[in-house]
C-alpha positions in Angstrom: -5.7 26.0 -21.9 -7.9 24.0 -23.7 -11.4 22.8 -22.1 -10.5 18.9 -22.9 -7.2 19.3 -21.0 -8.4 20.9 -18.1 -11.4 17.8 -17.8 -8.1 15.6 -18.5 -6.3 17.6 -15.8 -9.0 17.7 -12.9 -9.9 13.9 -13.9 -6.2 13.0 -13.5 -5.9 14.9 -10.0 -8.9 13.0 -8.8 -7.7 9.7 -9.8 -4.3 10.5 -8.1 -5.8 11.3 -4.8 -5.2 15.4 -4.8 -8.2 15.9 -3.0 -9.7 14.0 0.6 -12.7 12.1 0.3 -14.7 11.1 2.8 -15.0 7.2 2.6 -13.5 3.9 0.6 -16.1 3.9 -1.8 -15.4 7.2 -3.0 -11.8 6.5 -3.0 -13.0 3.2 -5.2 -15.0 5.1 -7.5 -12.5 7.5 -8.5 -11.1 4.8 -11.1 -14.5 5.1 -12.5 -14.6 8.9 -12.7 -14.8 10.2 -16.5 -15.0 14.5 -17.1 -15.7 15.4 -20.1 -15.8 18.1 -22.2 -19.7 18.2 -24.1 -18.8 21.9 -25.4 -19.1 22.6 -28.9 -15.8 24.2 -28.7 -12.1 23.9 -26.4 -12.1 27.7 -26.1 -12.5 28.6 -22.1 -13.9 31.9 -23.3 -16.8 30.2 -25.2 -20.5 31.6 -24.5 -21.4 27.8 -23.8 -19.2 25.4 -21.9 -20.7 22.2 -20.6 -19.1 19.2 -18.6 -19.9 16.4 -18.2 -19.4 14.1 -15.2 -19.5 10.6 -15.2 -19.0 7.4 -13.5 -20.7 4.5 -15.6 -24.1 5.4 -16.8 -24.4 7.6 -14.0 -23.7 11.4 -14.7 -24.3 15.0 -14.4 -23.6 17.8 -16.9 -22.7 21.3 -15.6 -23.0 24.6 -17.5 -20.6 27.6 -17.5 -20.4 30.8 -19.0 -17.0 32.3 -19.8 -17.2 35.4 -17.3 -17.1 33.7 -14.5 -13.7 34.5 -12.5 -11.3 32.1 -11.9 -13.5 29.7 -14.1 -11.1 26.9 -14.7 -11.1 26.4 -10.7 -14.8 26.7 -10.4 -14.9 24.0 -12.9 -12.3 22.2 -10.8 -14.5 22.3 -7.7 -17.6 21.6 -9.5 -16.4 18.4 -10.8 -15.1 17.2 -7.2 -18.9 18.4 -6.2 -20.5 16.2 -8.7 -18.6 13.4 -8.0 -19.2 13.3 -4.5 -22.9 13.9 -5.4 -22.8 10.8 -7.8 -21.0 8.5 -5.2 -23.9 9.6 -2.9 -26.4 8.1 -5.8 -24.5 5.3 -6.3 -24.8 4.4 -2.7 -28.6 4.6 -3.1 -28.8 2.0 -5.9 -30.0 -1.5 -5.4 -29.5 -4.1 -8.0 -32.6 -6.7 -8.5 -31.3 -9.0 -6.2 -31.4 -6.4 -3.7 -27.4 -6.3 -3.4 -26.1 -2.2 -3.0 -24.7 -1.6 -6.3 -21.4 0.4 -5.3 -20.1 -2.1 -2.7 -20.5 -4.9 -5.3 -19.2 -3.1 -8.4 -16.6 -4.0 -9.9 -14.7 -3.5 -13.4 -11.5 -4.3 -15.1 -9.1 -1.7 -16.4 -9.7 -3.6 -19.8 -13.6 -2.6 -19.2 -13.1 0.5 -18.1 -11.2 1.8 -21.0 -13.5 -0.3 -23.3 -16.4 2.4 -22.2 -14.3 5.5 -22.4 -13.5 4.6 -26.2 -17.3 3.9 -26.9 -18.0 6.9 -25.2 -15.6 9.4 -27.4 
């Protein structure tokens, strides 16, 4: 399996609902979720994989090496880990107006996509 495909794979599974979180906004954030793969390569076995976890401009890279067992769901349960801690962030962010960011965020699909092409 490619790295790409698993970030597809676990991004897909989030967005779908696979796994219980704990409030609505996490639930409404999960449209916003992006993984990505920042490796220089797709091989699982590479000496240097790094994803990247985002929602908006708000994200976390992980690093991995290859000889880690069972890496793909380490990976798997690292991503659901880092977007928990981001939604936890988010929750924390005030705009200037002094509204809480997450509750009042919102984006169209059109947006959404717009920022996953520019960020490709």
């Amino acid at each position: 399996m490619k790295i790409s495909e698993l970030c597809k794979m676990i991004e897909d599974s989030i967005h779908s609902g696979k796994y219980p979180l704990q409030d609505k906004q996490q639930k409404h954030l999960t449209n916003l979720l992006e993984v990505i793969n920042r490796s220089d390569s797709e091989d699982l076995k590479s000496s240097d994989i790094k994803i990247e976890i985002r929602i908006q401009n708000l994200y976390t890279i992980n690093n991995y090496v290859p000889n880690i067992q069972h890496l793909p769901g380490v990976i798997e349960t690292d991503v659901l880990d880092s977007f928990k801690m981001l939604c936890r962030r988010l929750e924390k962010v005030v705009d200037k107006a002094g509204n809480s960011y997450p509750r009042d965020m919102t984006m169209s699909t059109e947006r959404l996509h717009k920022n996953k092409e520019q960020n490709s």
